[in-house]
C-alpha positions as a printed NumPy array, in Angstrom:
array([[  0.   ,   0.   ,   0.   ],
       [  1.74 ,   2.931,  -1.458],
       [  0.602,   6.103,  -0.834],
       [  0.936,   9.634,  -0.739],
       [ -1.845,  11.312,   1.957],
       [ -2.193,  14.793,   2.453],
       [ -3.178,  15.757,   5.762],
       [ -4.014,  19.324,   7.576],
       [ -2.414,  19.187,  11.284],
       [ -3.674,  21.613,  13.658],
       [ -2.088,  23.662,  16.312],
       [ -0.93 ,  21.855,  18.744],
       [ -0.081,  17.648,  17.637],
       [  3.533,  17.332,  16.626],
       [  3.871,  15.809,  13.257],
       [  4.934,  12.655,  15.   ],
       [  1.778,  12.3  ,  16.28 ],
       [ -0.243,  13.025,  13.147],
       [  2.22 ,   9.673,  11.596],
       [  1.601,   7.722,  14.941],
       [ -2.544,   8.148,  14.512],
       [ -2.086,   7.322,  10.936],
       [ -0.35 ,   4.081,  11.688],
       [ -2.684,   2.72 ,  14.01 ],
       [ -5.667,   3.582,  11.72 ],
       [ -3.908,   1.781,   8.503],
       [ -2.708,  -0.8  ,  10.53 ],
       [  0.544,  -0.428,   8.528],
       [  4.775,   0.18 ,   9.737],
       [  5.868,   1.779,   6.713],
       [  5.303,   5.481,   7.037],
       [  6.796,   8.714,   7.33 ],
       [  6.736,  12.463,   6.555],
       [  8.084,  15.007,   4.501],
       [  8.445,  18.311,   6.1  ],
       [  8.445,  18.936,   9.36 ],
       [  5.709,  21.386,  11.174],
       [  6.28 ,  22.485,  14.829],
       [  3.659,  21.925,  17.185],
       [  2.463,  25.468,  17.167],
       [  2.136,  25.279,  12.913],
       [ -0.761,  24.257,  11.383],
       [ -1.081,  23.101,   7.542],
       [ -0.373,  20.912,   4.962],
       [  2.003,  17.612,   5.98 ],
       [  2.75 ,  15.307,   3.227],
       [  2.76 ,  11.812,   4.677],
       [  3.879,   8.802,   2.662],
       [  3.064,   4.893,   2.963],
       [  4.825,   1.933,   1.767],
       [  7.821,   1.771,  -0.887],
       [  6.328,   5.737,  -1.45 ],
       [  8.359,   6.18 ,   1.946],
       [ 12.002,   5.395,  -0.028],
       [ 10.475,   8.884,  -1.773],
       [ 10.796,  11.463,   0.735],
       [ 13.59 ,  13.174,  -1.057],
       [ 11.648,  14.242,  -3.902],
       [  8.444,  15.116,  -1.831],
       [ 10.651,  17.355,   0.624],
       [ 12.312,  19.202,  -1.863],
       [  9.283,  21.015,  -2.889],
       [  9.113,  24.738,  -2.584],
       [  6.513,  25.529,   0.554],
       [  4.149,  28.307,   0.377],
       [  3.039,  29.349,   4.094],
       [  0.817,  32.386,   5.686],
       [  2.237,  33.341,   8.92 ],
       [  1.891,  36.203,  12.3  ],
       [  4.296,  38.16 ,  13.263],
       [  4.547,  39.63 ,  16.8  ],
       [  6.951,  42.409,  17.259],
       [  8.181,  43.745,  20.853],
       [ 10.004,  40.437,  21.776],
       [ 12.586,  38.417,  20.659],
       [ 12.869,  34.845,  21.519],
       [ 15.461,  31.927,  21.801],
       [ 13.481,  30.297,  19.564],
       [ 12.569,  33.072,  17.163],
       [  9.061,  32.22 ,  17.733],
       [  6.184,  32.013,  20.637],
       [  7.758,  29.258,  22.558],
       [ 11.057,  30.307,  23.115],
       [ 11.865,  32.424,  26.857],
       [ 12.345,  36.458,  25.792],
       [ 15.829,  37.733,  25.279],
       [ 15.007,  41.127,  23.825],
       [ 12.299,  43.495,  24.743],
       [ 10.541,  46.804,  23.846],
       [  7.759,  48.268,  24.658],
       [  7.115,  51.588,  22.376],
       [  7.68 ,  51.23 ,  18.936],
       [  6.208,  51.995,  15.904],
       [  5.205,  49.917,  12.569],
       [  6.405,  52.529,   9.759],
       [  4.554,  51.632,   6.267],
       [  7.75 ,  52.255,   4.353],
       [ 10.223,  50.617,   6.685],
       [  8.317,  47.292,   6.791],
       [  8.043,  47.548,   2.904],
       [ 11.683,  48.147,   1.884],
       [ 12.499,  45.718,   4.61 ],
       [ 10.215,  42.87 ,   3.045],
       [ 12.12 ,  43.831,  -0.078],
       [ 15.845,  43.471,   1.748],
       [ 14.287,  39.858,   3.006],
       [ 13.379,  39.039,  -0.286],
       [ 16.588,  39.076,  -2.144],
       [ 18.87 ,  37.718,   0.802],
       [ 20.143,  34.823,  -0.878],
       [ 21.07 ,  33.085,   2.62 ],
       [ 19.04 ,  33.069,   6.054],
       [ 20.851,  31.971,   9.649],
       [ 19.045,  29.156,  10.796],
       [ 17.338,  29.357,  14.103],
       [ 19.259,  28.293,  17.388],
       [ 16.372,  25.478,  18.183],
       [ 16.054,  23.914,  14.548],
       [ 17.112,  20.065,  14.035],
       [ 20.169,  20.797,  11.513],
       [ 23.05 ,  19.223,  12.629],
       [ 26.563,  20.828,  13.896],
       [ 29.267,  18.337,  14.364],
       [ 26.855,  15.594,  14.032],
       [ 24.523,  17.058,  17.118],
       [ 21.503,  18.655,  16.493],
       [ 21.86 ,  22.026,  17.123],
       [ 18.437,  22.323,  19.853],
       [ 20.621,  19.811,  22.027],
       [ 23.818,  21.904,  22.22 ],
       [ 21.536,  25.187,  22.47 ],
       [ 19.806,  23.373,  25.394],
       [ 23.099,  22.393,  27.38 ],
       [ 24.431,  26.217,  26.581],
       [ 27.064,  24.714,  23.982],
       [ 26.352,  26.656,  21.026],
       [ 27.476,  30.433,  20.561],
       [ 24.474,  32.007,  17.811],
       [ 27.024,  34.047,  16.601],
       [ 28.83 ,  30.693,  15.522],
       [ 25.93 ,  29.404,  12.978],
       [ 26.192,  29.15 ,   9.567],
       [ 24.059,  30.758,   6.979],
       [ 22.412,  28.726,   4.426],
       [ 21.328,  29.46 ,   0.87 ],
       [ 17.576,  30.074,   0.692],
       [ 15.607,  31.496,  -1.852],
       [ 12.391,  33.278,  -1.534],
       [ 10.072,  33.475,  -4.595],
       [  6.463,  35.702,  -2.474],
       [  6.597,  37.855,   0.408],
       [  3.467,  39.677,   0.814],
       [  2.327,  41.566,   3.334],
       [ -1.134,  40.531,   4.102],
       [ -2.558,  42.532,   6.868],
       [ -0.9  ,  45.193,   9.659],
       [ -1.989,  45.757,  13.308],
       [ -0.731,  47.649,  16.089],
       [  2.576,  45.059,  17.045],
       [  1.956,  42.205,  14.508],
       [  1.997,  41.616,  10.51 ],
       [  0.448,  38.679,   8.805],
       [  2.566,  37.368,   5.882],
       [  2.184,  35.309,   2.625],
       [  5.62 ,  33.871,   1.375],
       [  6.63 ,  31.027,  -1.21 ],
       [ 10.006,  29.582,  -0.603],
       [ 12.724,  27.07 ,  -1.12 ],
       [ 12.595,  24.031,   1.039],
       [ 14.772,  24.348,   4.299],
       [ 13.922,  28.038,   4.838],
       [ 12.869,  28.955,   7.926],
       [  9.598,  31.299,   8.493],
       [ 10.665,  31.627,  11.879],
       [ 13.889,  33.251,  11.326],
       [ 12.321,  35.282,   8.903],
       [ 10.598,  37.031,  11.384],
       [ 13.343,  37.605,  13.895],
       [ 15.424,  38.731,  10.808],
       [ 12.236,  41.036,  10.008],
       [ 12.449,  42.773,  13.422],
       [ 15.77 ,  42.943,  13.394],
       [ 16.028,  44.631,   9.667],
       [ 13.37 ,  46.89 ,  11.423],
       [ 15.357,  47.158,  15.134],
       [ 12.416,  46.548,  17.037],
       [ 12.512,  42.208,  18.835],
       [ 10.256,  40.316,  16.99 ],
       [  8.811,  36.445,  16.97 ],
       [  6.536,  34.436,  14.71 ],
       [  3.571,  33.861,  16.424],
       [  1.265,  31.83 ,  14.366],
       [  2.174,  29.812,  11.031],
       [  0.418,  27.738,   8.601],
       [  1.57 ,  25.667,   5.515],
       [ -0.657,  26.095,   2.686],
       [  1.105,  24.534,  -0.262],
       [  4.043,  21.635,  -0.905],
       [  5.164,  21.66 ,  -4.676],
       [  1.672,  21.454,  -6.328],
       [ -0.107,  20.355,  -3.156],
       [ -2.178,  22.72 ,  -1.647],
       [ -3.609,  22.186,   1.947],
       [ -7.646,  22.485,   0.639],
       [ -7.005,  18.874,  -0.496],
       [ -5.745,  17.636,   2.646],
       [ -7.91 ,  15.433,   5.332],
       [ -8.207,  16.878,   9.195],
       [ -7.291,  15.195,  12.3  ],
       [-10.71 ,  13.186,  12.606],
       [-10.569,  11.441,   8.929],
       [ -7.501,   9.895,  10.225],
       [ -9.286,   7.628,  12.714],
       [-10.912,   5.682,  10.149],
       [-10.602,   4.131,   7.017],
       [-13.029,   3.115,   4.583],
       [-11.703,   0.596,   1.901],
       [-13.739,   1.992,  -0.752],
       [-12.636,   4.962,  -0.485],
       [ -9.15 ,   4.833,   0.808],
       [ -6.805,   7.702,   2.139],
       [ -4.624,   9.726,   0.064],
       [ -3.392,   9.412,  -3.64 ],
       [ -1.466,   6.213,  -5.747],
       [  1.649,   7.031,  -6.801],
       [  0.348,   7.521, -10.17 ],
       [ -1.866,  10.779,  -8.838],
       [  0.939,  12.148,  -6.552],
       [  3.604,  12.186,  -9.531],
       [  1.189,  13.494, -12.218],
       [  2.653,  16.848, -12.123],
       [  5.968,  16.117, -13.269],
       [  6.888,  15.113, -17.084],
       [  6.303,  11.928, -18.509],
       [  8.795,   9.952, -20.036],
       [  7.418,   6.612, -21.684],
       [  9.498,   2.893, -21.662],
       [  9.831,   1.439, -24.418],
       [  9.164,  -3.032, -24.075],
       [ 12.66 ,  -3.747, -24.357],
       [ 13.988,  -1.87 , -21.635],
       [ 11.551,  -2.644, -18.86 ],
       [ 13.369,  -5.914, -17.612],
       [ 16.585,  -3.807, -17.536],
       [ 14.896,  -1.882, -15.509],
       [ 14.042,  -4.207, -13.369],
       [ 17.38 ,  -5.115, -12.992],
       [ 18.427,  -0.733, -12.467],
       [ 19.986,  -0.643, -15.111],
       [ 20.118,   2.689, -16.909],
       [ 18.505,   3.866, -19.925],
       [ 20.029,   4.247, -23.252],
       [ 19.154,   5.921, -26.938],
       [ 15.921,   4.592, -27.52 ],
       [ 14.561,   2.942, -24.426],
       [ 12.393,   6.219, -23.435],
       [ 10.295,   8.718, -25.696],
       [  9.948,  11.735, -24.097],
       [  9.729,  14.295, -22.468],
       [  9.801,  16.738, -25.536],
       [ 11.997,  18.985, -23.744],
       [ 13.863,  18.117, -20.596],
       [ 13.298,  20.063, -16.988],
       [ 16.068,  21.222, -15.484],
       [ 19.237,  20.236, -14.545],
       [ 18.069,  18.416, -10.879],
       [ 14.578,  18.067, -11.377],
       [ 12.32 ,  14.834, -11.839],
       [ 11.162,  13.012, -14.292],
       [  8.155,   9.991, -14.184],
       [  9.19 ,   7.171, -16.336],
       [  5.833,   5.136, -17.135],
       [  4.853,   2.18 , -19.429],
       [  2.431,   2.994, -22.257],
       [ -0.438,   2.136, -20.251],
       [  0.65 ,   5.199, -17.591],
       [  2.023,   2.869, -15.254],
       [  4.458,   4.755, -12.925],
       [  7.632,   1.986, -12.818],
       [ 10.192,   4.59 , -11.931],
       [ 11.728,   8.261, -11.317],
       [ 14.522,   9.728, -12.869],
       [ 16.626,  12.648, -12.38 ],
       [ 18.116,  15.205, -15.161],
       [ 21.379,  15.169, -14.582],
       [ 24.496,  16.491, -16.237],
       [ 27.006,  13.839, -18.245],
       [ 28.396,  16.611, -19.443],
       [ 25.177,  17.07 , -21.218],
       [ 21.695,  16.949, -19.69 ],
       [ 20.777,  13.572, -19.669],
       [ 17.75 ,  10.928, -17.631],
       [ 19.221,   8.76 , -15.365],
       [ 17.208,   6.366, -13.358],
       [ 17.245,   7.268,  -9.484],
       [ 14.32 ,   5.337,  -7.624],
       [ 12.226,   2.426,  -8.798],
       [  8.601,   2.444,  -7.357],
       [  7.24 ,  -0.816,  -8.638]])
């Protein structure tokens, strides 16, 4: 049982717990996620079953499009609402322009500073552990190349903005809105987040919290394979190459037709049998020309 099963977790579960419900209900031990949300986020989490689970790569490196608060005044360790204060101020003032040109200055940064509590790893250690036993210095953290395609204000109060942004995967909203108050110099903290879209997966497709306690055969869960890879192009096997496939081996001149024009350098393509049978993904690669080479079976 293969699967790809969008699924809209609310405020407050972490997205272990979303997989952990969706085990018991399916009755199944092959699953996993793509995309980690925080307990406070709510949104779209992309949850794969069976062999889809040797998949997460692909499914993770989708751009994210999210819609999230922030709270200016206070800075946290965290660089959002669960993290203890470390910088405080009372009277300040939103400026139009400011938060405009700023929102600008975010949008071209080409690298963000992860935040102090995040799960990338320094030395092999998370970096939440060594922030928890005081053994990281902030000023010590790497940047990391980002890239962020929408930021749009949404809506201004008196100490908070609401936010629309499409970005690269492995960007953090978060620090986006510390680095927002900062670019501003009034503390600031992301209050409230949600995950609208993953790639071309958008959260109004996604079940809630109570369709995961049941499952109804005849209408099961979540998309095949076939559904969740429908987006990309389609390149077709030809009869005499589907046993070497079988066997990984890679394809030659003549074994696929298609795409008419290859993707990018790095991006995915769906090799299928003439009936639309998804067999297999491969990756555009360069050799030193652009070329298909197989990278993950799925039959």
């Amino acid at each position: 049982m293969s699967r790809l099963i969008l699924v809209d977790k609310p405020v407050g579960p972490t997205s272990h717990d979303m997989i952990s419900t969706l085990r018991k209900t399916l009755g199944i031990k092959k699953i996993g996620h793509c995309g980690t949300l925080d307990p406070m986020a709510s949104g779209l989490l992309l949850v794969l079953t069976g062999k889809a689970t040797r998949l997460a790569e692909i499914f993770g490196d989708h751009e994210k499009t999210y819609r999230g608060t922030v709270r200016f005044g206070n800075e946290t360790t965290t660089d959002d609402r669960e993290g203890e204060v470390t910088r405080q101020l009372e009277n300040f003032t939103l400026d139009d322009n400011a938060l405009a040109d700023a929102l600008i200055e975010l949008k071209r940064r080409p690298t963000q500073v992860p935040p102090a509590f995040s799960a990338i790893k320094v030395g092999g250690i998370p970096m939440y552990k060594l922030a928890r036993a005081g053994q990281l210095n902030v000023e010590d953290i790497p940047s990391r190349p980002v890239r962020i395609d929408h930021l749009e204000l949404i809506a201004k109060r008196d100490n908070e903005v609401d936010l629309e942004m499409t970005c690269s995967a492995g960007t953090y909203v978060r620090a986006l809105a510390r680095d927002l108050g900062r670019l501003l110099e009034i503390p600031a903290h992301l209050s409230a987040l949600r995950r609208l879209k993953s790639g071309p997966f958008h959260v109004d497709r996604a079940v809630d919290k109570d369709r995961l306690l049941w499952e109804d055969s005849t209408a099961p869960m979540g998309l095949s394979l076939e559904e969740g890879f429908a987006h990309l192009p389609a390149a077709v096997i030809q009869e005499g190459y589907l046993t070497r496939l079988g066997f990984g081996a890679q394809p030659e001149v003549g074994d696929l037709v298609g795409p008419e024009e290859l993707p990018a350098v790095g991006d995915w393509v769906r090799m299928i049998t003439a009936e639309g049978k998804l067999m297999a993904l491969a990756r555009v690669e360069e050799d030193p020309d652009p070329v298909l080479r197989l990278r993950r079976s799925v039959s």
